[in-house]
SEPA-920904 format. One record per residue (C-alpha): x, y, z; residue in one letter. Coordinates in steps of 0.05 Angstrom, whole numbers, padded with zeros to 5 digits, always signed. Layout:
N
XYZa...
***
This chain:
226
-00043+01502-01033x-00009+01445-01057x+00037+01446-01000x-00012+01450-00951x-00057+01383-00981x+00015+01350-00979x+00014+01372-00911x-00057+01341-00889x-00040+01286-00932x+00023+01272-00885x-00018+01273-00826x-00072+01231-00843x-00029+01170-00858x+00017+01182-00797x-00048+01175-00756x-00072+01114-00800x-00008+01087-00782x-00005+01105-00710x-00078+01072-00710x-00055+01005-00742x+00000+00995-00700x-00040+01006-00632x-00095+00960-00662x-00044+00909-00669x-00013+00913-00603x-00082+00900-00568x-00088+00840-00616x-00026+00823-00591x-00042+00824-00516x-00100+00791-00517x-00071+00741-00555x-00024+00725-00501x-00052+00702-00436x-00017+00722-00374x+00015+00681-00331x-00040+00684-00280x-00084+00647-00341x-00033+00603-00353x-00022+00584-00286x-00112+00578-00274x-00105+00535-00331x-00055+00486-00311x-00090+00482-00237x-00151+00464-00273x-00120+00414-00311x-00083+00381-00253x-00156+00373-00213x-00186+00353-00267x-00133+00298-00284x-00141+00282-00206x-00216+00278-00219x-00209+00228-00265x-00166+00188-00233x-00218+00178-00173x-00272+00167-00225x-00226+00119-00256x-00216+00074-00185x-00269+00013-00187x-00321+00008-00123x-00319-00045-00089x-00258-00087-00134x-00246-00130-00086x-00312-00166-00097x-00285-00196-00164x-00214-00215-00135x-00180-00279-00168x-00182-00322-00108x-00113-00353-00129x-00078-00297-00095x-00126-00288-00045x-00162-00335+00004x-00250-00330+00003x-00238-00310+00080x-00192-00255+00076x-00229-00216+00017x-00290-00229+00071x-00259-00199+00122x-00222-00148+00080x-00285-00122+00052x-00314-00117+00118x-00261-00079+00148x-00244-00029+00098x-00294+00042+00109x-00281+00072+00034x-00330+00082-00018x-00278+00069-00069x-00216+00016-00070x-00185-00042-00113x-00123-00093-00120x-00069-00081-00168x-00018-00139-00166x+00010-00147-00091x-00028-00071-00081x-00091-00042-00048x-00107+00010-00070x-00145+00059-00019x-00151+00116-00060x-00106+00149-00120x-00059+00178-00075x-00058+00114-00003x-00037+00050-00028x+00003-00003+00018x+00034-00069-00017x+00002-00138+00014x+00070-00181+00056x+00113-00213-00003x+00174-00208+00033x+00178-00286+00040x+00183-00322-00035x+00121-00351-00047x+00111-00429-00050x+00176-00442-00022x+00190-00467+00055x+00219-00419+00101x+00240-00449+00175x+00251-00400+00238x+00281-00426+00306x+00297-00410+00380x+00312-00430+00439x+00282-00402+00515x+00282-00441+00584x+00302-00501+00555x+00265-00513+00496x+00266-00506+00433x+00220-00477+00375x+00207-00489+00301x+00158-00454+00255x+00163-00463+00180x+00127-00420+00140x+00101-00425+00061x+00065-00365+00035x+00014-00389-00023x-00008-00325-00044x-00008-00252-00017x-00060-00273+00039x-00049-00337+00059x+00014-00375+00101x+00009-00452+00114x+00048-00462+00182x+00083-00515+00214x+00102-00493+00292x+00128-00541+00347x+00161-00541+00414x+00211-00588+00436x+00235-00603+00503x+00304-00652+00514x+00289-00674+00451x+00214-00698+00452x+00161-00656+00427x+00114-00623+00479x+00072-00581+00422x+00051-00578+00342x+00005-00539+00305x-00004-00538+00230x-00052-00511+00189x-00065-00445+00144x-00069-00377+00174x-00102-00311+00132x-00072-00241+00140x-00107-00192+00192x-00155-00160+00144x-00140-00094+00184x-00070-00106+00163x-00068-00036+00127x-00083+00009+00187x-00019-00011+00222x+00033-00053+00231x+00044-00108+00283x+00102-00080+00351x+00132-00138+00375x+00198-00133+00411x+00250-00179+00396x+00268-00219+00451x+00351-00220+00433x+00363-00149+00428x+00306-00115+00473x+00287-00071+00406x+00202-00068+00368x+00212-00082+00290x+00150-00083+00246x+00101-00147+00226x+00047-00165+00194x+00000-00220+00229x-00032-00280+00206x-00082-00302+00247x-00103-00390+00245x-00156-00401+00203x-00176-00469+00247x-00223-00456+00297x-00190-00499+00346x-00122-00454+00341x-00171-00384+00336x-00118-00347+00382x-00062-00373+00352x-00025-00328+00298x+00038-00332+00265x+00077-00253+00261x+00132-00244+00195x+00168-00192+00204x+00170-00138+00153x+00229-00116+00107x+00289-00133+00132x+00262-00158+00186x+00232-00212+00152x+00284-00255+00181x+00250-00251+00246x+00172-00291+00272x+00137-00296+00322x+00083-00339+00353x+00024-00320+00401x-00023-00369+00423x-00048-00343+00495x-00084-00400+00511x-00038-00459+00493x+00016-00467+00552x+00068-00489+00516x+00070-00436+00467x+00070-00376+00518x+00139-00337+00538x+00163-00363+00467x+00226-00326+00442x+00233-00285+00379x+00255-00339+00333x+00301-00340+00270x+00308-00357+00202x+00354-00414+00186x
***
């Protein structure tokens, strides 16, 4: 008799046991989240991170830009050309969205002088160049002829507010090959189809000047910084 309760007694606690242990492996498991969670969770994160980021990118910045590195006409002109809800100006960069951004030209030093020449048919072509701020160039261009000067313009030119869509082609009248530019188009209305092209890069060391309607100015060669 005794045996037998010693017997029962045996087998109740081995199935206590048995039941504690299985209880606590099912804790166990659903305390861990498989990697599939894991892996939901951490896409959810990263979207909502991105979310914020968006949220986080001011309408219509450009409205309250510091006109001392931009000029009143190109923030006119960049507002009108730019089709986004959303976009701002960090330093030298606009900012299309959290993920498109494209630095404004500050390849030339600003406020200091930079002179390009060349030579075609006989005459001879200047253009300094002094960038005041990440919009604006003040220009100095003239032609010269055995020795006399046939040509000058002078005068500010603004950045083409469509400048982040693409990049200017022009072909570089030495070597026959297109490097990129950005173009500044004359802010005078007199000189309204003349604009000034810096190359980008390391091709800043490379302008060029278009002014269709001015004789002396077409045909000009690529020209050359000093």
């Amino acid at each position: 008799m005794h045996l037998k309760r010693f017997i029962i007694s045996g087998l109740l606690v081995g199935l206590l046991t048995v039941s504690c242990t299985s209880n606590k492996s099912l804790e166990q498991e659903s305390a861990q989240p498989s990697a599939e969670a894991i892996r939901r969770e951490a896409t959810a994160a990263t979207k909502s991170a991105a979310a914020a980021r968006i949220n986080r990118l001011p309408t219509n910045r450009l409205a309250a830009l510091d006109t001392a590195h931009f000029s009143p006409r190109f923030i006119r002109g960049l507002k009108e050309s730019i089709q986004r809800e959303s976009y701002a100006v960090r330093g030298k960069w606009l900012l299309l969205s959290p993920t498109d951004s494209i630095a404004f030209p500050a390849d030339l030093p600003e406020r200091q002088p930079i002179t390009y020449t060349g030579t075609a048919q006989g005459r001879t072509y200047q253009l300094t160049v002094t960038r005041q701020n990440y919009s604006t160039i003040r220009y100095s261009a003239e032609v010269k002829q055995a020795g006399k000067s046939v040509a000058r313009a002078a005068g500010t030119a603004d950045l083409n507010p469509s400048f982040y869509t693409a990049a200017e082609v022009p072909v570089d009248t030495q070597t026959e090959t297109a490097y990129g530019a950005y173009e500044f188009l004359a802010n005078e209305p007199r000189q309204q189809n003349f604009a000034v092209l810096i190359g980008i890069g390391k091709d800043a060391d490379k302008a060029e000047i278009y002014a269709s309607e001015l004789a002396a100015w077409r045909n000009a060669p690529t020209l050359r910084r000093k």
